[in-house]
LODOZA-284464 format. One record per residue (C-alpha): residue in one letter; x, y, z. Coordinates in steps of 0.001 Angstrom, whole numbers. Example, Ala and Ser with C-alpha at 12.3 -4.5 7.8 and 13.67 -1.06 7.14 Angstrom:
2
{atom "A",{12300,-4500,7800}}
{atom "S",{13670,-1060,7140}}
REM end
This chain:
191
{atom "X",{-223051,16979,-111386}}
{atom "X",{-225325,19363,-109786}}
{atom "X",{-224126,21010,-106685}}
{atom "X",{-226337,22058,-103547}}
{atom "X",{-224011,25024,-102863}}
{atom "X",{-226675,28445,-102635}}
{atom "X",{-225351,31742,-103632}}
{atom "X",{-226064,34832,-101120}}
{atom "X",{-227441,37463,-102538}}
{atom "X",{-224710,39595,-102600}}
{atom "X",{-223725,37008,-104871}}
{atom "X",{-226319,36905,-107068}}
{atom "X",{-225652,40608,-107920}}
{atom "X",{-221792,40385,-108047}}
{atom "X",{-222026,37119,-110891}}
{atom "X",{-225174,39042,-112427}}
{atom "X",{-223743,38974,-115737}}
{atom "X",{-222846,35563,-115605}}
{atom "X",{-226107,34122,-114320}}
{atom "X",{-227531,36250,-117291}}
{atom "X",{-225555,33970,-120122}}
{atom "X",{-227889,31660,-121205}}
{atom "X",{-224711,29348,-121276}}
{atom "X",{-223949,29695,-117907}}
{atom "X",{-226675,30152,-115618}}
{atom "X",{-226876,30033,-111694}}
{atom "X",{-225556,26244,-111893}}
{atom "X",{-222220,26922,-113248}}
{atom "X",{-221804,29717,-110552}}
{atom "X",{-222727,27391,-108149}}
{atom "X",{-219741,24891,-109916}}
{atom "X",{-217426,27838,-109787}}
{atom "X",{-217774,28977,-106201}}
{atom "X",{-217448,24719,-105626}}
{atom "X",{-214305,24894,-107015}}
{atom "X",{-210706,25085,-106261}}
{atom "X",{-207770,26355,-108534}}
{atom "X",{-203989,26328,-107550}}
{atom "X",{-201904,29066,-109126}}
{atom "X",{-198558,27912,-109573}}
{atom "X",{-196427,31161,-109476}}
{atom "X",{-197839,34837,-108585}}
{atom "X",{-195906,36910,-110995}}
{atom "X",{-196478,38072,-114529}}
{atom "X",{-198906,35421,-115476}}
{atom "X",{-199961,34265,-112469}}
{atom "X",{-201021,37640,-111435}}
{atom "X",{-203947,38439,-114381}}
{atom "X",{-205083,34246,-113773}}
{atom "X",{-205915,35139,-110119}}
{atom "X",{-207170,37724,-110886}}
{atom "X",{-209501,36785,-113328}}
{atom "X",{-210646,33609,-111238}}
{atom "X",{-211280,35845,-107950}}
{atom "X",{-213513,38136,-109797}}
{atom "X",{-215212,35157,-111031}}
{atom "X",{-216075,33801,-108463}}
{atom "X",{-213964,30817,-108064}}
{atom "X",{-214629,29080,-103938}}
{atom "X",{-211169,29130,-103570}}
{atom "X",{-207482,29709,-105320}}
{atom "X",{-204222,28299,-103853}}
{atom "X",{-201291,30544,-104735}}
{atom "X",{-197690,28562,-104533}}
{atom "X",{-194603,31311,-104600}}
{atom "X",{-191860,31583,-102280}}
{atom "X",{-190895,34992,-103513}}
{atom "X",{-191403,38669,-102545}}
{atom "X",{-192192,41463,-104645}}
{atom "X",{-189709,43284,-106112}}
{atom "X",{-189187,47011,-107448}}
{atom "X",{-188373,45444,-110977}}
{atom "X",{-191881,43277,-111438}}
{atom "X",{-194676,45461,-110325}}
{atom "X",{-195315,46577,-114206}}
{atom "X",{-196632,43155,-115084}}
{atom "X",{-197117,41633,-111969}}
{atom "X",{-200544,43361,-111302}}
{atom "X",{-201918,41869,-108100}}
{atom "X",{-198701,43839,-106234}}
{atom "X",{-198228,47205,-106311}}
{atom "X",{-195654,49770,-104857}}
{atom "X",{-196569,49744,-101503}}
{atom "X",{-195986,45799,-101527}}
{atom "X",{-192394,46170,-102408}}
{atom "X",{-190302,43404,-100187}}
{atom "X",{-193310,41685,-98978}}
{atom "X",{-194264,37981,-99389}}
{atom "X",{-195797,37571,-102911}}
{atom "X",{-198492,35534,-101380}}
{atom "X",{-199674,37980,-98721}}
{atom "X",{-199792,40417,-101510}}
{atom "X",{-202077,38260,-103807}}
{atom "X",{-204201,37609,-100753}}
{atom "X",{-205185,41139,-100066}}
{atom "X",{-205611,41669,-103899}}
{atom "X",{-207767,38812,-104370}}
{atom "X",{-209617,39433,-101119}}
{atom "X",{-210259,43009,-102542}}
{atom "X",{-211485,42121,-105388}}
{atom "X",{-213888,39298,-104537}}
{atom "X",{-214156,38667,-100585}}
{atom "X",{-216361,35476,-100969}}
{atom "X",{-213201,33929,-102513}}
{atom "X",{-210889,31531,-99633}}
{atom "X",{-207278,32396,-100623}}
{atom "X",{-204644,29622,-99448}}
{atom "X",{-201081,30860,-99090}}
{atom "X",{-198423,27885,-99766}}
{atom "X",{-195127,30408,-99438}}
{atom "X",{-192913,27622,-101007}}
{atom "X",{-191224,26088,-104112}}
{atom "X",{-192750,23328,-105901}}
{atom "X",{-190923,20840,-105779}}
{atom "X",{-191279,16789,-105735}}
{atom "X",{-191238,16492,-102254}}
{atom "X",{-194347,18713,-101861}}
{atom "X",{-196033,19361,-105551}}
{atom "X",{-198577,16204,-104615}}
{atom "X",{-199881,17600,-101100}}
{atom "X",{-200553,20797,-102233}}
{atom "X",{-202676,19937,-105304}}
{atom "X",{-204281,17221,-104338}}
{atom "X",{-207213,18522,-102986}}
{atom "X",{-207988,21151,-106446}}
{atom "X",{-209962,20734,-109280}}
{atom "X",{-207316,22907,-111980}}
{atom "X",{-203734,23432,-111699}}
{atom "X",{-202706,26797,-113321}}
{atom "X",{-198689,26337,-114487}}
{atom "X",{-197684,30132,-114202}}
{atom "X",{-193935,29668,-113852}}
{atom "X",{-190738,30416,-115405}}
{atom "X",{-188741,27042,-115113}}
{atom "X",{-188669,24116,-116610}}
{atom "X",{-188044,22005,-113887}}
{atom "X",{-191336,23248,-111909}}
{atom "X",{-193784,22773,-115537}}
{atom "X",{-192601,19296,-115924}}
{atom "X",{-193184,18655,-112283}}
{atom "X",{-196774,20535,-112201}}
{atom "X",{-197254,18209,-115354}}
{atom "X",{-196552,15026,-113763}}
{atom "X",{-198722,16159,-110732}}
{atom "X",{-201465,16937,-113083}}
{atom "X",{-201113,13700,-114832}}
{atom "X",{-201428,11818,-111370}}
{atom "X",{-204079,13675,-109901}}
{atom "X",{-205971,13537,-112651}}
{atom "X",{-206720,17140,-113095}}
{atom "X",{-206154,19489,-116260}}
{atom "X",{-203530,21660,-115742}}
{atom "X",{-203216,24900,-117976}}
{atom "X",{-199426,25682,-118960}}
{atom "X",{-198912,29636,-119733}}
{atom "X",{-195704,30849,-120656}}
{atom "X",{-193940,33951,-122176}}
{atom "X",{-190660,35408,-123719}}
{atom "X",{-190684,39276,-124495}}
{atom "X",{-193551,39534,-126435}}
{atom "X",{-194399,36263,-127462}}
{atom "X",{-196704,33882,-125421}}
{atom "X",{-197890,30236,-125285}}
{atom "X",{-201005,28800,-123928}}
{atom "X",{-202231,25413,-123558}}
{atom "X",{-204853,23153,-121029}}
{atom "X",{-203651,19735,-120837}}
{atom "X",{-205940,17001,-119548}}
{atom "X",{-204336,13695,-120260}}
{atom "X",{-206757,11703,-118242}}
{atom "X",{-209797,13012,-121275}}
{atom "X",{-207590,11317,-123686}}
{atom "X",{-205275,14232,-124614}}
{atom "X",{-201409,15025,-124709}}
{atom "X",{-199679,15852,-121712}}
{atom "X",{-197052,18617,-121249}}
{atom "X",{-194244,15992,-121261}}
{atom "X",{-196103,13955,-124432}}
{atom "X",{-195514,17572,-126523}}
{atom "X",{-191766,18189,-125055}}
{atom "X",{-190651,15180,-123648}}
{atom "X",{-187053,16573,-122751}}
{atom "X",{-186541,20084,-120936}}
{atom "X",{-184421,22029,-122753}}
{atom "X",{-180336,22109,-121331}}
{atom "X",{-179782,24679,-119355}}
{atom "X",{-179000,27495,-120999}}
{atom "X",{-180096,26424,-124326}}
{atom "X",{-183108,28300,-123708}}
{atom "X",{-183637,31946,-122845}}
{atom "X",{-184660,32673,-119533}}
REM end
């Protein structure tokens, strides 16, 4: 669907490379800046997804974590860095993401995810990104997915190995939970 969104021209520089992708063009910039993305979890892969979808030029990216930064995460957690130490991992993001790409909106949601709130705060996005490190919040940000009807990309990682995969049940494919339809016991799993 075409949008009606214009692009300043400080955009039109910035996205240059895109709008030069015979692929992509002005429109999909225009789709981009249109869209919204929450970012469940701003830590190790959370960190490079924002990131990525701030410099692209993604409207606007909600980032869900209740934690701060700590000492022991600011190797792979690259939107924080050591002067962030103790702060709200949210505010941090925001003034990363707002460095890299000030045309983006950043919305801070400085909570869990859980049941009680996982359907308010995604309900008005067009991609849920799955960056966290429990099982109970990926089967959750599945089920959200699944009732929004809204992909939902799943990352995850242990020491050197990693896992990615876009889910979006409601164009006929598998869900999270259709793949692994038990979490693991706890502890049966490495953390």
């Amino acid at each position: 669907m075409p949008t009606k969104t214009e692009l300043t021209q400080e955009e039109l520089e910035r996205y240059a490379r895109h709008l030069a992708l015979p692929s992509f063009g002005i429109e999909a910039q225009r789709r981009l800046k249109d869209s919204g993305v929450l970012c469940i979890g701003a830590g190790g892969l959370g960190s490079p997804a924002a990131m990525y979808l701030a410099a692209a030029g993604v409207g606007r990216i909600g980032i869900v974590d209740p934690d701060t930064v700590d000492a022991s995460n600011i190797q792979r957690q690259l939107l924080h860095g050591t002067a962030d130490i103790s702060r709200p991992k949210v505010e941090s993001a925001k003034d990363t993401l707002t460095a890299i790409n000030p045309n983006v909106q950043i919305e801070l949601h400085r909570e869990t995810l859980v049941s009680g709130n996982a359907m308010e705060l995604a309900k008005n996005y067009d991609l849920l990104i799955d960056g966290s490190d429990n099982f109970p919040t990926r089967y959750l940000s599945n089920d959200v997915s699944v009732l929004l009807k809204i992909p939902n990309v799943h990352g995850s990682i242990f020491r050197f190995e990693g896992q990615v995969s876009v889910f979006a049940p409601h164009l006929e494919g598998p869900c999270y939970r259709c793949l692994f339809p038990d979490a693991p016991k706890p502890g049966a799993v490495p953390d």
